[in-house]
C-alpha positions as CSV (number, residue, x, y, z in Angstrom):
1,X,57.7,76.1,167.2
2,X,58.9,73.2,169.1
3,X,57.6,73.0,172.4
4,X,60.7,72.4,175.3
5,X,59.4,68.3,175.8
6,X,60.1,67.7,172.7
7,X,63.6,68.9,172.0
8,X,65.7,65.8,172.4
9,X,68.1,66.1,175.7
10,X,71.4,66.2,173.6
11,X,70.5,69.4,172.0
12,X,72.7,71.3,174.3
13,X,75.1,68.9,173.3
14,X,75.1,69.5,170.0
15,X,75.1,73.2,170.6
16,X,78.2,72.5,172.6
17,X,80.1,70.8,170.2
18,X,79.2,73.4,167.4
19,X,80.5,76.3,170.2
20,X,83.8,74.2,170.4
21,X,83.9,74.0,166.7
22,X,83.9,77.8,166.0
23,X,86.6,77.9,168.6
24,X,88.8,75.9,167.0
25,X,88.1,77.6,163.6
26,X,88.4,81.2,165.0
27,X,92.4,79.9,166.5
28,X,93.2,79.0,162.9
29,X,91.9,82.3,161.8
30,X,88.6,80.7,159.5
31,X,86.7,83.5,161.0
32,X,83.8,82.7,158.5
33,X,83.8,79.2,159.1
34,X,83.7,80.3,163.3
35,X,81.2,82.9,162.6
36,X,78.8,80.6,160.8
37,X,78.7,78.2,163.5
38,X,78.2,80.6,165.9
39,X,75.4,82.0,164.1
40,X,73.9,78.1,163.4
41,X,73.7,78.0,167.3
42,X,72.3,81.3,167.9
43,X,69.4,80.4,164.9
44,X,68.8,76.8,166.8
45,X,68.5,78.6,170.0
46,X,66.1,81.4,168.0
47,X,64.3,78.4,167.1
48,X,63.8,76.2,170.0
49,X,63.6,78.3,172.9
50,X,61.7,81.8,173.6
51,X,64.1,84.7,173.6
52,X,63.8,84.9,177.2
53,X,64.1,81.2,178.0
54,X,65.6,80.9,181.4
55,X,67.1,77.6,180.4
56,X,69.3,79.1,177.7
57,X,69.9,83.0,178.2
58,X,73.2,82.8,179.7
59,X,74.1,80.5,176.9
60,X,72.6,83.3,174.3
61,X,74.6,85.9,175.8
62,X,78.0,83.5,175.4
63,X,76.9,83.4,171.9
64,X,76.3,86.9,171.5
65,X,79.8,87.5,172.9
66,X,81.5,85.1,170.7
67,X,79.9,86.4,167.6
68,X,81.1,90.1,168.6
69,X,84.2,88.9,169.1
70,X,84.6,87.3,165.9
71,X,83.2,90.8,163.9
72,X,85.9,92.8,166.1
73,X,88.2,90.4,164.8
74,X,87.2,90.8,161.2
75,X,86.9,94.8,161.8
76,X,83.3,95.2,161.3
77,X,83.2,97.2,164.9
78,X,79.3,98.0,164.3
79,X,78.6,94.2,164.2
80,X,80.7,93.7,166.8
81,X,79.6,96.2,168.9
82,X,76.0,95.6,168.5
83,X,76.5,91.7,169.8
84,X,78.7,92.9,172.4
85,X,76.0,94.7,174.0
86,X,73.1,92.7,173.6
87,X,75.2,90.0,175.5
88,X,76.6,92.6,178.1
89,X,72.7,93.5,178.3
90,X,72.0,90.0,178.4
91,X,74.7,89.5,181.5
92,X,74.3,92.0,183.4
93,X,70.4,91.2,184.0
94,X,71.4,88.0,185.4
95,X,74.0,88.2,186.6
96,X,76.0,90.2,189.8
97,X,77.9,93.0,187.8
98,X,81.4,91.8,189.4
99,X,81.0,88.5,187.9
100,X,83.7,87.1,185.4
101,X,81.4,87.4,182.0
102,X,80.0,90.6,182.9
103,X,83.5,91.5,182.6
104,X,84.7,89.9,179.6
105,X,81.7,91.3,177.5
106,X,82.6,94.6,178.3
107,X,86.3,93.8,178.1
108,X,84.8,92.9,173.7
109,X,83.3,96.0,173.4
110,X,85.1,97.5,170.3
């Protein structure tokens, strides 16, 4: 595994841009393509950073959130469910539970 001095600094760039990317194909309704770049960030994260990373967490649970999103979308409500909660899990250790994406994860929840 890559140790954290080694990953070049626009990594989270790049993860960025690939975020933005599934957005855009998830408002033309290319669910796959948006759901496969979601899932390319979440594997790069996997395989860059410790689960529990404190750099990246927050960013996980965004993920997470999208992805469920995207399965709700699609009507696969267990998939959708289970990535809802990991980043409502996620979120809420973090996070206050009145903040903003404590309440959009739950708002996902199939």
């Amino acid at each position: 595994m890559l140790q954290v001095e080694e990953i070049p600094k626009n990594f989270i760039l790049f993860a960025d841009a690939l975020i933005v990317i599934a957005g855009i194909f998830i408002e033309r309704r290319k669910y796959q393509f948006g759901l496969r770049s979601y899932q390319l960030v979440r594997e790069m994260f996997d395989c860059v950073y410790p689960r529990n990373h404190s750099r990246i967490l927050l960013r996980r649970a965004e993920v997470y959130n999208n992805i469920g999103y995207v399965y709700a979308e699609i009507n696969q409500f267990l998939l959708a469910l289970k990535y809802c909660k990991i980043s409502v899990d996620i979120d809420t250790k973090l996070r206050p539970s009145n903040h903003p994406s404590v309440a959009t994860g739950m708002n996902n929840i199939p």
